[in-house]
C-alpha positions as CSV (number, residue, x, y, z in Angstrom):
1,X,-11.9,33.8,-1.6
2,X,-11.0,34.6,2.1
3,X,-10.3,31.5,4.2
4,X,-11.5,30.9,7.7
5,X,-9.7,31.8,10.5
6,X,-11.8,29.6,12.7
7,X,-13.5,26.5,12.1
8,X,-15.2,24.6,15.5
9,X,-12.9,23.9,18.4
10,X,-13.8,20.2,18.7
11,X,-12.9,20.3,15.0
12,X,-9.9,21.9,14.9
13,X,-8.7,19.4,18.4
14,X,-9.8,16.1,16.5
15,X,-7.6,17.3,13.4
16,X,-4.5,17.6,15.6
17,X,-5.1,14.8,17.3
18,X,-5.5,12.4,14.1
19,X,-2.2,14.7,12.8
20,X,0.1,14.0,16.0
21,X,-1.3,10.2,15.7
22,X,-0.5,9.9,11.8
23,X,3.0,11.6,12.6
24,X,3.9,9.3,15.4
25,X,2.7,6.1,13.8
26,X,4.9,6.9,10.9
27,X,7.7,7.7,12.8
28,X,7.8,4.6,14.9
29,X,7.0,2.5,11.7
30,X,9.8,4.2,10.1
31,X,12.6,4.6,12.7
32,X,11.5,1.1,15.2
33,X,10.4,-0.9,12.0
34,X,12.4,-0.2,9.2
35,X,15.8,0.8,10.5
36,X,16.1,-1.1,14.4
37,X,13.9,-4.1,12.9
38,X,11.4,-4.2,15.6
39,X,8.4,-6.2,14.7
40,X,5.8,-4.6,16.3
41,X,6.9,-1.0,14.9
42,X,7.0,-2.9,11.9
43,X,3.2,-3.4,11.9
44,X,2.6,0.0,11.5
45,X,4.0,0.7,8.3
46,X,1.4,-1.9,7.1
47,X,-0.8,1.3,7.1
48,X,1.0,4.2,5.6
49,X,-2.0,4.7,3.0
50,X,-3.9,5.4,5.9
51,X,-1.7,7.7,7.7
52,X,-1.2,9.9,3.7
53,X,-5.0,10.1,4.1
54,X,-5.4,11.6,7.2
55,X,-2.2,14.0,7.5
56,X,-3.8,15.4,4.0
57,X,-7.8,16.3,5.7
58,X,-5.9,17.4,9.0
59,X,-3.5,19.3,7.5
60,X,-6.0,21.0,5.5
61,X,-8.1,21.8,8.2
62,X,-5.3,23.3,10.1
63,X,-3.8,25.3,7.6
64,X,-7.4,27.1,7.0
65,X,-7.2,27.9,10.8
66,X,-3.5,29.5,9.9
67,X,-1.9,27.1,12.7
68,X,1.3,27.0,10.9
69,X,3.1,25.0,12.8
70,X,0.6,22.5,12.9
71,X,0.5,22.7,9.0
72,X,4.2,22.2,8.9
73,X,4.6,19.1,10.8
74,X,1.1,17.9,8.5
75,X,2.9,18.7,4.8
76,X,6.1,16.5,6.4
77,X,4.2,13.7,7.2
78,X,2.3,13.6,3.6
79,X,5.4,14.2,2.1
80,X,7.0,11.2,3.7
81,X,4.0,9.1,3.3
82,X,3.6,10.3,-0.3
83,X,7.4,9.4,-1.0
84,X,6.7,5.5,0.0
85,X,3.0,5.3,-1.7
86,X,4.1,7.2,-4.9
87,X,5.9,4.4,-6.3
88,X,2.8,1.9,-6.3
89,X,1.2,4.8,-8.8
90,X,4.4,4.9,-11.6
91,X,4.6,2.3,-14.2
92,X,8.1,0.6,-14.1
93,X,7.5,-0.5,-17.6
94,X,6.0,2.0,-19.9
95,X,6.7,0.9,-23.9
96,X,9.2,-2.2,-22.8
97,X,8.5,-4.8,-25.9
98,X,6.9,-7.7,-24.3
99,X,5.7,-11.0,-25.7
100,X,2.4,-11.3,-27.2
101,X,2.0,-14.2,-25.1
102,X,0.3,-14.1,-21.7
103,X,0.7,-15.9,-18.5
104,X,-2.8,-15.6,-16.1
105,X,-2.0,-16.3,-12.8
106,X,-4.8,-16.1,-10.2
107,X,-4.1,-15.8,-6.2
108,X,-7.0,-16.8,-3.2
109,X,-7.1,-16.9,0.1
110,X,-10.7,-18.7,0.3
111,X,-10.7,-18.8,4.2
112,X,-11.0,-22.3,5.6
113,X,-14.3,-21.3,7.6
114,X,-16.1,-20.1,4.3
115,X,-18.4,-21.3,2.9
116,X,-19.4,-19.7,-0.4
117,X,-18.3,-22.3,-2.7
118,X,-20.4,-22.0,-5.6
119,X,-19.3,-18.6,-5.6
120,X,-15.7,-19.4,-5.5
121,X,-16.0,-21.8,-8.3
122,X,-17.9,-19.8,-10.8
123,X,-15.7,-17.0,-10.4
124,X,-12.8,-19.1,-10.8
125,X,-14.1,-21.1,-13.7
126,X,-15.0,-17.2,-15.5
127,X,-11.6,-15.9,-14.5
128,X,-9.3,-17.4,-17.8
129,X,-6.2,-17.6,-15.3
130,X,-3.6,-20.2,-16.3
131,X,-2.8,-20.7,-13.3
132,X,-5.1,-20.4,-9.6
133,X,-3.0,-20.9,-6.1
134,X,-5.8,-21.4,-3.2
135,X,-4.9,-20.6,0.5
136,X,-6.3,-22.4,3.2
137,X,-7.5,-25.3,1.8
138,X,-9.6,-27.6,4.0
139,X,-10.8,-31.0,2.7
140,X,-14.1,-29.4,2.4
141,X,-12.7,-26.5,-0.1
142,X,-10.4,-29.0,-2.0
143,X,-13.3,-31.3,-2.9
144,X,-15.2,-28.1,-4.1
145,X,-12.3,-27.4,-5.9
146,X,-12.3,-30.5,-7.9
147,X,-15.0,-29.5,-9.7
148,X,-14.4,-26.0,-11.1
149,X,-15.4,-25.9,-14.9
150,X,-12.4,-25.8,-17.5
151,X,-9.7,-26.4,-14.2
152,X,-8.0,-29.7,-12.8
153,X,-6.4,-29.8,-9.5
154,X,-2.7,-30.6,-10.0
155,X,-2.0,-30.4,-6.3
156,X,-4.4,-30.0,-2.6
157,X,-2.4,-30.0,0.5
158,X,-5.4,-30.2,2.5
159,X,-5.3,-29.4,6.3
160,X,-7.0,-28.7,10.0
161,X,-5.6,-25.2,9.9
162,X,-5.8,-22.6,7.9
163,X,-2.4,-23.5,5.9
164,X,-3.4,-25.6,3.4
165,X,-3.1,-25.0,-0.3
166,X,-3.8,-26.3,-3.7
167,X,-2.9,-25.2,-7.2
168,X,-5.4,-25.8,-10.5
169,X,-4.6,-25.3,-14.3
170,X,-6.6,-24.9,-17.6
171,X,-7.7,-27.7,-18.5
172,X,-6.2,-27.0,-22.1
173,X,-2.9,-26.6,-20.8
174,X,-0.4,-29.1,-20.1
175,X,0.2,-31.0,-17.1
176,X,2.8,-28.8,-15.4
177,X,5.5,-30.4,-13.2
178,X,4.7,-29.9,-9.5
179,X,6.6,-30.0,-5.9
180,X,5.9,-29.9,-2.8
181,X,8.1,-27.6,-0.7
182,X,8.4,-26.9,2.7
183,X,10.3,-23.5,3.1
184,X,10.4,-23.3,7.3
185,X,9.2,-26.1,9.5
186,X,5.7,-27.3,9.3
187,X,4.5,-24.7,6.6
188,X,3.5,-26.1,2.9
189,X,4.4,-24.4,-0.5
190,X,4.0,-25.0,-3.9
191,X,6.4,-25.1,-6.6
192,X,5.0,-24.7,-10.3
193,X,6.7,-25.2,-13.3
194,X,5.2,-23.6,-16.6
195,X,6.3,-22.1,-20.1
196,X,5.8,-18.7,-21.6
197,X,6.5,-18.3,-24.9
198,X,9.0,-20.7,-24.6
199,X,11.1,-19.7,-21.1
200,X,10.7,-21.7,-18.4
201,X,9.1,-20.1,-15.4
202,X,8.8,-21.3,-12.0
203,X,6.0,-20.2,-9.9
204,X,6.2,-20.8,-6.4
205,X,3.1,-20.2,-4.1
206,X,3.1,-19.4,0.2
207,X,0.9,-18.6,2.1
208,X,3.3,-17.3,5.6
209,X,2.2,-16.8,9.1
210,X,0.3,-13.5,9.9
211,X,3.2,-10.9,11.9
212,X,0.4,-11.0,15.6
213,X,3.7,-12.0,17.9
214,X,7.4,-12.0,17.6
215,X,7.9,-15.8,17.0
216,X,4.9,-15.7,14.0
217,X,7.0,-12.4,12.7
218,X,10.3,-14.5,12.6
219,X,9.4,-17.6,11.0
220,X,7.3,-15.1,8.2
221,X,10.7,-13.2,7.6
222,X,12.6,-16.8,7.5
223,X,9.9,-18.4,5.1
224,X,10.1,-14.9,3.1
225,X,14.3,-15.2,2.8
226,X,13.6,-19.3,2.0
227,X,11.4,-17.9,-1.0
228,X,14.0,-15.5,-1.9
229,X,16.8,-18.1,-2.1
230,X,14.1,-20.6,-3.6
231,X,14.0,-17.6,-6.6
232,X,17.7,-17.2,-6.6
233,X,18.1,-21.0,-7.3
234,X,15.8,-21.4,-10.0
235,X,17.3,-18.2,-11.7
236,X,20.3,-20.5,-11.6
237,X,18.7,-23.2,-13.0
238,X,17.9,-21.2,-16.2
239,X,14.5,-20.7,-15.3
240,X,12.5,-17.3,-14.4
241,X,11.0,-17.1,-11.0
242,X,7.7,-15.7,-9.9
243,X,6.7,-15.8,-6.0
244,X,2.8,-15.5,-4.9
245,X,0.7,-15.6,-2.4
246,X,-0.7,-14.5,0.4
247,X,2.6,-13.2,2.4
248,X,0.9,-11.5,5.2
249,X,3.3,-8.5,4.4
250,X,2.9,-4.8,2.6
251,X,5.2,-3.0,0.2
252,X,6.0,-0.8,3.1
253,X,6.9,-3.6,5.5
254,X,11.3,-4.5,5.7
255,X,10.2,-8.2,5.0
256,X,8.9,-7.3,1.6
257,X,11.4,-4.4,0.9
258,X,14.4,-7.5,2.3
259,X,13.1,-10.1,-0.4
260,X,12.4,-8.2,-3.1
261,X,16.4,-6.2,-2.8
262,X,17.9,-9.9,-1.8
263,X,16.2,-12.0,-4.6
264,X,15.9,-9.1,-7.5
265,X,11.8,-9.4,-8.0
266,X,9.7,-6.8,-9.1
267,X,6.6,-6.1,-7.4
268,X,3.4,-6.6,-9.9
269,X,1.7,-3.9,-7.7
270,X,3.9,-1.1,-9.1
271,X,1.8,1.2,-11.3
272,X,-1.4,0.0,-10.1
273,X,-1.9,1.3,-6.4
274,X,-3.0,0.1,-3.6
275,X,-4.9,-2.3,-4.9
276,X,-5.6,-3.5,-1.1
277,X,-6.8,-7.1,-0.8
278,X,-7.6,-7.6,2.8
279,X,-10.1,-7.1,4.4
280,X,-13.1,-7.6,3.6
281,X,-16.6,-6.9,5.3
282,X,-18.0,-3.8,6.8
283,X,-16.9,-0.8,5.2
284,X,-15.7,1.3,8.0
285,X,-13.2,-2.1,8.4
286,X,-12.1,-1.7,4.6
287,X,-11.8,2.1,5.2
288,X,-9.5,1.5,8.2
289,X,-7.8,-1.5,7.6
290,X,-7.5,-1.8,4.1
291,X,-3.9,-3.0,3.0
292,X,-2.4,-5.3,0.0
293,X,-1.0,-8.6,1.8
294,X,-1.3,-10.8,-1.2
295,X,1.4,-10.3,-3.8
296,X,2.9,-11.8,-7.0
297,X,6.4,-10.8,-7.2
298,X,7.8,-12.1,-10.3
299,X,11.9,-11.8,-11.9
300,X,13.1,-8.6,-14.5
301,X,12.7,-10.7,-17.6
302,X,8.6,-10.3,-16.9
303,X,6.4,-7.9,-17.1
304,X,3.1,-7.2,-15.8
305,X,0.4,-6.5,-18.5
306,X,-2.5,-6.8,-16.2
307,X,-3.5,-6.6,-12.6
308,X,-6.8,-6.5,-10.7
309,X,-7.8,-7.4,-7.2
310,X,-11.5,-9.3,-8.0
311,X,-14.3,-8.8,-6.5
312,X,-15.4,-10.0,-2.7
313,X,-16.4,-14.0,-2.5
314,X,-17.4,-15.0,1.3
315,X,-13.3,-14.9,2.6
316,X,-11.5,-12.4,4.2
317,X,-9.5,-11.8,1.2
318,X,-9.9,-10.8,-2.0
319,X,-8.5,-12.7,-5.8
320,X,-5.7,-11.1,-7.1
321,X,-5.1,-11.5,-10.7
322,X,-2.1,-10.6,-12.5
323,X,-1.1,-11.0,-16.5
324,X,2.6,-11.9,-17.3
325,X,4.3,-11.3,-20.3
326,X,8.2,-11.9,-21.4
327,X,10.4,-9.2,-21.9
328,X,11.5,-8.7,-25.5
């Protein structure tokens, strides 16, 4: 088949331009974010998915227009992008015995302002987790919480803003031990203590400012490295950590990349995508926007079994689930 050697001129101008945009946003993410640690160059590499999607259509459409040039500097950026995204795609894990026991452990950021309760509750009550950490807890959601079916509340840190945070467990399981933390000034998290087929594990839940200014930025790094050295102490302690929550970060960002190198943690989102949990709404915004801010990072001696990001329930955000087994 012969290719075109023209397509429309507005066409062929709107590829380059989304091309030169994808290639510059990666750059600065890559050169002002990840090696001069500048926050706001740092936002961009929230959105690398984004960028492999559009150097891929525009560097199609270029190279059936035989601009070369253009086509080159299109295959470098999807190779670049491809290079950071690949990894979410291969299995660390493939035929590693692992216990036949399971750990559930669900993550939500309800968002204070919502108000779809009932829908909350019966998808939490139908979800068998182990384990639920809630995100932005007001007294309203905390109260609804207290009466999901085959759940207690262990812990609800209820508040004004949009930081509080509760934990539930099966009501079958026992009553786990349970601390309060508070990893930078101001901020709540939860510490969890749990067994799996006889090791101890220690779950931690946070919930960290969103990056929108320099100061926020900071104090989600520090409450980030707090979490690390939170991990690096129960690993001490003989026990096996697992960090979750809504961190407000990507796998592409330095502050994820910085804990999981400086605390040893696997992410759970290796081998199964994207798997992007915020946001929600209108589909051009999902389109856009879409990128995976809430994470369970969890120690070597685990592996994930399972992982799904559940289905949309009123909030911003949506559940992620993840299945934990010991390593054999």
């Amino acid at each position: 088949m012969k290719l075109p050697a023209t397509l429309p001129r507005p066409l062929v101008g709107l590829a380059q331009l989304a091309l030169l945009g994808a290639a510059t946003a990666a750059l600065l993410g890559l050169v002002g974010g990840l090696l001069l640690d500048v926050w706001i160059a740092d936002l961009l590499n929230h959105f690398v998915g984004q960028y492999l999607v559009i150097a891929a259509v525009a560097s199609a459409l270029v190279g059936l227009t035989r601009r070369w040039r253009w086509l080159a500097l299109g295959i470098a950026v999807v190779l670049v992008d491809l290079a950071l995204v690949a990894p979410l795609y291969l299995r660390p894990d493939v035929g590693a015995p692992v216990s036949a026991e399971r750990l559930r452990v669900l993550q939500l950021n309800v968002l204070s302002s919502n108000h779809a309760y009932e829908e909350v509750k019966d998808y939490l009550a139908r979800s068998d987790a182990d384990v639920i950490f809630v995100q932005e807890v007001s007294a309203t959601w905390a109260a609804a919480l207290g009466d999901v079916a085959g759940y207690r509340v262990v812990e609800a840190l209820a508040r004004h803003d949009n930081f509080g945070i509760a934990a539930l467990v099966r009501d079958d399981r026992p009553k786990p031990h349970v601390e309060v933390l508070e990893l930078v000034p101001e901020l709540p998290a939860l510490a969890l203590a749990v067994e799996l087929d006889g090791a101890a594990i220690a779950l931690l839940s946070v919930h960290t400012l969103p990056p929108g200014s320099a100061d926020y930025a900071r104090r989600r790094d520090r409450m980030l490295a707090a979490a690390g050295v939170w991990a690096d102490e129960r690993r001490g302690a003989g026990e096996i950590p697992v960090i979750v929550g809504d961190l407000n970060t990507t796998p592409f960002s330095r502050s994820l990349r910085h804990l999981l190198d400086d605390a040893d943690l696997v992410n759970s989102q290796a081998g199964h995508g994207l798997a992007p949990t915020w946001p929600t709404g209108p589909w051009f915004a999902r389109v856009l926007f879409a990128i995976p801010i809430d994470h369970l990072l969890h120690d070597r001696r685990l592996i994930t079994t399972a992982r799904e990001v559940g289905p949309e329930l009123g909030s911003d955000h949506r559940p992620l689930r993840v299945e934990l087994g010991l390593r054999h």
